[in-house]
C-alpha positions in Angstrom: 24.1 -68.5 34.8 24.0 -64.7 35.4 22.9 -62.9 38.7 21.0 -59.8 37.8 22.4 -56.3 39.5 20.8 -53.5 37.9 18.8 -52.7 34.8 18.6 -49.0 33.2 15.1 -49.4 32.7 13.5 -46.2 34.4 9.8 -46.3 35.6 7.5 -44.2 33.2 3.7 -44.5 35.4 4.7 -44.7 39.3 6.4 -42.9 41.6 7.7 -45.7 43.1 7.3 -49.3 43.2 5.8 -49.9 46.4 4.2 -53.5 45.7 7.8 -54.8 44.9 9.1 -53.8 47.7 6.7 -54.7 50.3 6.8 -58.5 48.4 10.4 -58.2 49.2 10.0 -57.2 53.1 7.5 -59.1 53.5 9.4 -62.7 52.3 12.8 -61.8 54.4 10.8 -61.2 57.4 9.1 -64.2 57.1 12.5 -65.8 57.0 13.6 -64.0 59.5 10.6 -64.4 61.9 9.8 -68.1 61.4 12.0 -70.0 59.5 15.9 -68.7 61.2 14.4 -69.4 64.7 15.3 -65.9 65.8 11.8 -64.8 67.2 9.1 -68.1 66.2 10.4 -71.5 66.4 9.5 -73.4 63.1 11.0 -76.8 62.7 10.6 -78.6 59.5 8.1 -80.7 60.0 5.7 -77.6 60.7 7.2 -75.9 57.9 5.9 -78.1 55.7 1.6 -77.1 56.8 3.2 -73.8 55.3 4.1 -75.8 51.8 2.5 -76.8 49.1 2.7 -80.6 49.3 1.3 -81.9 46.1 -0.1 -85.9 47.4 -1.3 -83.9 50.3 -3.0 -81.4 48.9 -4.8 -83.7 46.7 -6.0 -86.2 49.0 -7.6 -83.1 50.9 -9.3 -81.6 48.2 -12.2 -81.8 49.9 -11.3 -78.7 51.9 -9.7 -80.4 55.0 -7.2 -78.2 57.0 -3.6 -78.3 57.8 -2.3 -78.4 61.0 0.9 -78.3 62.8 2.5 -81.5 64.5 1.2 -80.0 67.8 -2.4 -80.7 66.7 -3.2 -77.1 66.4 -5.2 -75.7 63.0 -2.2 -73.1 60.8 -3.8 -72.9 57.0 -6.4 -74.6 55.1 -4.8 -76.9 52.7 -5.6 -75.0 49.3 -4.5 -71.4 51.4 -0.9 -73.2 51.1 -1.2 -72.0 47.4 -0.5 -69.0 48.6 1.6 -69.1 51.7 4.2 -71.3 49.8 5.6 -68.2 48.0 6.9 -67.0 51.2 9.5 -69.8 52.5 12.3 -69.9 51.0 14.9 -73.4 51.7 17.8 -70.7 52.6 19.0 -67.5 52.6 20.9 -68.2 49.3 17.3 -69.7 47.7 15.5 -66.1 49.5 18.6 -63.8 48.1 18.1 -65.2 44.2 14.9 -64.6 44.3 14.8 -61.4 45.8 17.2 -60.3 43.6 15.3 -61.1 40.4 12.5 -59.5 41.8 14.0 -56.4 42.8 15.8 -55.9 39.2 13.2 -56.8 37.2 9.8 -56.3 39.4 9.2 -52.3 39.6 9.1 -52.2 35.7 6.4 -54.3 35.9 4.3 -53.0 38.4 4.7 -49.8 36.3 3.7 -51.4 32.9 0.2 -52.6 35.4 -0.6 -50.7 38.7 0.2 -51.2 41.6 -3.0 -53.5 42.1 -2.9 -55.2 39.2 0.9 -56.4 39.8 -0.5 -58.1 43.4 -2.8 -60.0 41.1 -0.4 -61.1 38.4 2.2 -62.2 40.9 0.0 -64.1 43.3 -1.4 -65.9 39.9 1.7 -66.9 38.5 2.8 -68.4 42.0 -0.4 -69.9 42.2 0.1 -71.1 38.7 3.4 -72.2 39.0 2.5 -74.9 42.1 -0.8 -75.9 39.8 1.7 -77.1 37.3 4.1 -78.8 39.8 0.9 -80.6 41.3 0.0 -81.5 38.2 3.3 -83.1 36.9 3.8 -84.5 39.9 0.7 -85.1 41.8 1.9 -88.2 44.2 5.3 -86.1 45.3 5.5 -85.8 49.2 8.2 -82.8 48.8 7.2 -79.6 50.1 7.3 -77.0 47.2 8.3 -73.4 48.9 9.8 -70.4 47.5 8.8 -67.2 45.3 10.3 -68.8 42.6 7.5 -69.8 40.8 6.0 -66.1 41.4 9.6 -64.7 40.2 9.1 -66.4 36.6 6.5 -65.1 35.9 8.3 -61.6 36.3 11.3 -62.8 34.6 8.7 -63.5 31.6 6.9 -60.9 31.6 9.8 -58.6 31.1 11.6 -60.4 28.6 8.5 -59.8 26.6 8.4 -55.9 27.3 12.0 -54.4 27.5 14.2 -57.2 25.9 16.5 -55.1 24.6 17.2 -53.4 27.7 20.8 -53.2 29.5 21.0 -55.5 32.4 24.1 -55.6 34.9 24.7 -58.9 35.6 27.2 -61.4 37.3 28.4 -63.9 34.9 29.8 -67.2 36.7 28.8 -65.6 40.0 31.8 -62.9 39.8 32.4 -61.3 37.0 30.3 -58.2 36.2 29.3 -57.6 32.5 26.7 -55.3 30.4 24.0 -57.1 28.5 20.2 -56.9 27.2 17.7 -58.3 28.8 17.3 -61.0 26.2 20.3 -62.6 26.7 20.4 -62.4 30.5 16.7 -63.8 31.1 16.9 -65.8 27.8 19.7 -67.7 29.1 18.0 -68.0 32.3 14.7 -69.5 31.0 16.9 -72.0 28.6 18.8 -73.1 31.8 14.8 -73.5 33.7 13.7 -76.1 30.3 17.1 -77.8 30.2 16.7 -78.9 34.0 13.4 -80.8 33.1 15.1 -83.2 31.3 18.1 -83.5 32.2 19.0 -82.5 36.4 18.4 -85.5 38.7 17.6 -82.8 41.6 14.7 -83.8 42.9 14.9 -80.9 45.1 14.3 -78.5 43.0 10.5 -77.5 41.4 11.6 -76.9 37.8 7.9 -77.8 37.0 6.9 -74.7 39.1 9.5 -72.4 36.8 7.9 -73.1 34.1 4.6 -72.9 34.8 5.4 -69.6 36.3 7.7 -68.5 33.1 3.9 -69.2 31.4 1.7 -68.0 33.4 3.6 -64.3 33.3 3.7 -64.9 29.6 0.5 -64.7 29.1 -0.8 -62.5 31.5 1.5 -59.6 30.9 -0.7 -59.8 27.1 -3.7 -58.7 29.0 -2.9 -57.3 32.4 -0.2 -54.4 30.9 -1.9 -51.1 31.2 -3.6 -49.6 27.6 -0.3 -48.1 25.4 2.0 -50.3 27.0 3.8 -51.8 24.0 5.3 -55.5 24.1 9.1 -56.2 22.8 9.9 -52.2 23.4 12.8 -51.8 20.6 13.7 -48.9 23.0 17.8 -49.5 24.5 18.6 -48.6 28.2 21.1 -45.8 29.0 24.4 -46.5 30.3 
C-alpha cells in the first residue's frame, strides 16, 4: 500500500482550497474535542448515536431520534448519515484519511467550486454508508470515518489527472515518484480485494466502494464546463 505525500498537480480556478481544508480542521477537532477526552467526555457507547449503525438505523426509519445513554436527545437517526464522516476509530484511521484528502482534495474542489465540492463530498459519504446499509443491513457495528467521503475523492481524481506524479510511501517508508494511476489504482484494487477475501469485520470495505462509485460518477457531472477527464497532461518534478 502507498501513503500519498504530495502530488505536482497545481490548482488552475481557485486561489486556494478552502473547503478542503476546513473538512480537514473540522474532523481533527472533532477528534480532538470529543472523541480524545481532552475537552468533552465521549465514551463509546455515546459514540455510537454519532455512527451510522446500519440494524438501527433501519428499525427507526420512521424518523425516531438518537439519544445518548444518559437519556438526553444528540442527532436524529438519518442526521448520522452525516455526522458519521466525522469520527474517526483513531488517530492513525483520522491521519490516513486526512492525508488522502489533503493530497488529492484541492484539485478537486478546483475542477468544481468551492460549493459544489461540499456537495459532492457529503454525497459520496452519504453514499458510501447507503451501500454499507445495504450490504449489510442487520450489522450492529458502528460505521465512522471520512473514509467513505475520501473514495469518492480518490475516484474522482484517478479519472481527471491519472497521469499525474504522486509522492508516495511505499510499504510505509520508502519514498518513491509515481502517477496517480498506479498509486490510487493500487489503492482501489487493495479496497475490492478486501471484499472477498479480509475476515475484518471492523472494517466498512462496503462503504469504500460505494464511495469509490459515487465520486466516479459524480465527478462526470459535477466538474466545472472545460474541465476534461483523464488529463494526458504529466506533473512537474
Amino acid at each position: 500500500m502507498f501513503v500519498p505525500l504530495h502530488d505536482t498537480n497545481p490548482l488552475k480556478k481557485i486561489n486556494y482550497p478552502y473547503v478542503t481544508v476546513a473538512l480537514i480542521v473540522i474532523n481533527v477537532a472533532v477528534y480532538a474535542i470529543l472523541q480524545t477526552g481532552w475537552f468533552i467526555p465521549l465514551d463509546d457507547e455515546n459514540l455510537t448515536a454519532f455512527a451510522v449503525v446500519p440494524a438501527q438505523l433501519l428499525a427507526n426509519a420512521g424518523g425516531d431520534t438518537a439519544f445518548l445513554a444518559s437519556g438526553a436527545v444528540l442527532v436524529p437517526e438519518r442526521l448520522t448519515l452525516v455526522t458519521y464522516m466525522f469520527l474517526h476509530g483513531g488517530w492513525i484511521h483520522l491521519i490516513g484519511n486526512m492525508l488522502f484528502l489533503w493530497v488529492f482534495g484541492d484539485n478537486i474542489e478546483d475542477a468544481m467550486g468551492h460549493i459544489r465540492f461540499v456537495m459532492f463530498y457529503l454525497m459520496c459519504g452519504i453514499f458510501a454508508a447507503a451501500s454499507h446499509i445495504y450490504m449489510l443491513p442487520h450489522s450492529d457495528l458502528p460505521l465512522i470515518g471520512a473514509s467513505g467521503a475520501v473514495a469518492g475523492v480518490i475516484s474522482a481524481y484517478l479519472i481527471l489527472h491519472p497521469k499525474v506524479k504522486v509522492w508516495v510511501l511505499a510499504l510505509w517508508r520508502i519514498p518513491i515518484r509515481i502517477t496517480a494511476a498506479w498509486a490510487l489504482g493500487i489503492w482501489i484494487l487493495a479496497q475490492v480485494a478486501n471484499l472477498f477475501f479480509a475476515s475484518e469485520e471492523a472494517v466498512a470495505w462496503w462503504a469504500h466502494l460505494g464511495g469509490l462509485v459515487s465520486g466516479a460518477l459524480l465527478i462526470l457531472f459535477m466538474r466545472r464546463r472545460g474541465v476534461v477527464l483523464f488529463d494526458r497532461t504529466r506533473g512537474g518534478a
